[in-house]
C-alpha positions in Angstrom: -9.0 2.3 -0.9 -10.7 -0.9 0.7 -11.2 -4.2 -1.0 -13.5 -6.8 -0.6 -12.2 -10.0 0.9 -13.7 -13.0 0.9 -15.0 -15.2 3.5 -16.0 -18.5 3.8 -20.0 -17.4 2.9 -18.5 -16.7 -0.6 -16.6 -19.6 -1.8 -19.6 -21.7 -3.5 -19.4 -18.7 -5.6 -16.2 -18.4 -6.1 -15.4 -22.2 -6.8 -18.4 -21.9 -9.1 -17.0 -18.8 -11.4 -13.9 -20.8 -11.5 -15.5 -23.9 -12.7 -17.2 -21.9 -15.6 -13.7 -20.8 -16.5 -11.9 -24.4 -16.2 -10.4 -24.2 -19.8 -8.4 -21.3 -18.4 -8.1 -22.7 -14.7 -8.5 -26.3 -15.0 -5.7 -26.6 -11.6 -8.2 -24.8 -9.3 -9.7 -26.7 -6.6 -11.6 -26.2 -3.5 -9.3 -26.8 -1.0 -7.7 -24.6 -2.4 -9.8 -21.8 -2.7 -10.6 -22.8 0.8 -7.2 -22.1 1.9 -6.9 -18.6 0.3 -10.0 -17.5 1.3 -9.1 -18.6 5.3 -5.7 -16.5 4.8 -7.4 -13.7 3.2 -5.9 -13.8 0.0 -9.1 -13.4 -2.0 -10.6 -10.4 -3.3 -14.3 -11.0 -4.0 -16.2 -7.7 -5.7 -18.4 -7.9 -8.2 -18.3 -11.1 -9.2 -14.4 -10.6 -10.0 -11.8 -12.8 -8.3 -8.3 -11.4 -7.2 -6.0 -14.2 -6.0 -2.9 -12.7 -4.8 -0.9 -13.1 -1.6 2.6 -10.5 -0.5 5.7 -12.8 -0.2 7.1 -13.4 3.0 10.9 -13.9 2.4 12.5 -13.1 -1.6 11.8 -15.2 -4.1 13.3 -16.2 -7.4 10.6 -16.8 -10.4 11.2 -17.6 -13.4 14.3 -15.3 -14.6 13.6 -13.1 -12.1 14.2 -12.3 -8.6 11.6 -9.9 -6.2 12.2 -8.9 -2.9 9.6 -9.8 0.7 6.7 -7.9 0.2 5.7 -7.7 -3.2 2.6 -9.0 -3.8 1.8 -11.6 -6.3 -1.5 -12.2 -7.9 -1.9 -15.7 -8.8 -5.0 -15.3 -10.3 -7.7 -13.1 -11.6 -11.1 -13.8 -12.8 -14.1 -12.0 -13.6 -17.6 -13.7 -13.5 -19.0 -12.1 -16.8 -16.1 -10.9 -19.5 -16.0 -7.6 -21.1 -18.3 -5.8 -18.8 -15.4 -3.6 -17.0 -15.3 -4.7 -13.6 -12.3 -6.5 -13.6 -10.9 -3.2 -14.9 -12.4 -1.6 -11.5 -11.6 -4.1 -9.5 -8.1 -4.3 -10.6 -7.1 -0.5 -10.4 -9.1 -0.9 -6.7 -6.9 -3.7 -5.4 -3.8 -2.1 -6.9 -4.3 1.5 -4.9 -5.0 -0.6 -1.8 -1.5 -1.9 -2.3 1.3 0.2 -0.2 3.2 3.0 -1.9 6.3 2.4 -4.1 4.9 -1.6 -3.7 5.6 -3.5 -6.6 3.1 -6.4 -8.1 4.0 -9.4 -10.0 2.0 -12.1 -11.8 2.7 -14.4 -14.5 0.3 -15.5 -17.7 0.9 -17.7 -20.6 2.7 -16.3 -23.2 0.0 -17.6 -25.9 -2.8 -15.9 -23.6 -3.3 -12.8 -25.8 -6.3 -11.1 -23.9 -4.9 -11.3 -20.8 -1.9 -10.2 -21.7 -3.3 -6.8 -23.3 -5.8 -6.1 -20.6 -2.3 -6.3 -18.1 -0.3 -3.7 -20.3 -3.4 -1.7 -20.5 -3.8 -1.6 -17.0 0.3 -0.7 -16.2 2.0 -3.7 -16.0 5.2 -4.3 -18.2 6.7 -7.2 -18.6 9.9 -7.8 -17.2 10.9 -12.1 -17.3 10.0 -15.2 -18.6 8.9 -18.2 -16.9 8.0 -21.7 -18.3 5.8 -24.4 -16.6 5.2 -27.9 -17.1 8.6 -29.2 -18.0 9.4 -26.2 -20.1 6.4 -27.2 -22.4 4.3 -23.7 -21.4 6.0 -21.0 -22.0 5.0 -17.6 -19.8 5.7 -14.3 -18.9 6.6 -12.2 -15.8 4.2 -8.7 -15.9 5.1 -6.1 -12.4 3.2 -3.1 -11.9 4.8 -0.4 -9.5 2.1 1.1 -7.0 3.1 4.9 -6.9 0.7 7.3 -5.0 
């Protein structure tokens, strides 16, 4: 299944859906968004926003260590809350993802929403992870792509 990526046409959009969310993203700026969209690492469809990128090498994060090739979504936005597409999107970026890949992201631990609308969408948690001198407290979600 084939995603949307964004190109360089999009990202006065995408920097402007971004800006509307800035209490959530307020470390989002256009270079950037620049930068992601010139590696392809941004899912545009629908006015949803899929930030993600597939390590190169392993990685540690947080707690937890993932091998190269899992993908990592840094961030995820949708334009207009609670109307489903993100849901759609989601699942659509997920089964473009390889077989037996598996998918990380993090989210504040105090971020409630997101954190149910991951678990409802398959992803468990499975670390912890703190930012800003230990003051943010977070948590590691993977989902496992199986066909």
């Amino acid at each position: 299944m084939k995603v949307k990526i964004a190109t360089i046409v999009d990202k006065a959009e995408v920097l402007n859906i971004f800006k509307k969310q800035r209490k959530v993203f307020p470390h989002i700026r256009t270079d950037y968004i620049q930068r992601q969209i010139q590696s392809k690492n941004v899912v545009f469809d629908k006015k949803v926003i899929i930030i993600n990128q597939q390590y190169k090498r392993d990685v540690s994060l947080g707690d937890k260590k993932f091998e190269k090739g899992t993908c990592i979504i840094h961030q995820i936005v949708n334009a207009k809350q609670g109307n489903g597409n993100a849901y759609k999107i989601l699942n659509k970026f997920v089964k473009s993802l390889p077989q037996n890949a598996d998918c990380i992201l993090t989210v504040r631990k105090s971020n409630h929403t997101a954190r149910r609308f991951y678990k409802k969408n398959g992803f468990k948690s499975v670390g912890n992870i703190n930012w800003s001198n230990n003051s943010i407290e977070g948590l590691i979600y993977k989902l496992r792509r199986v066909a």
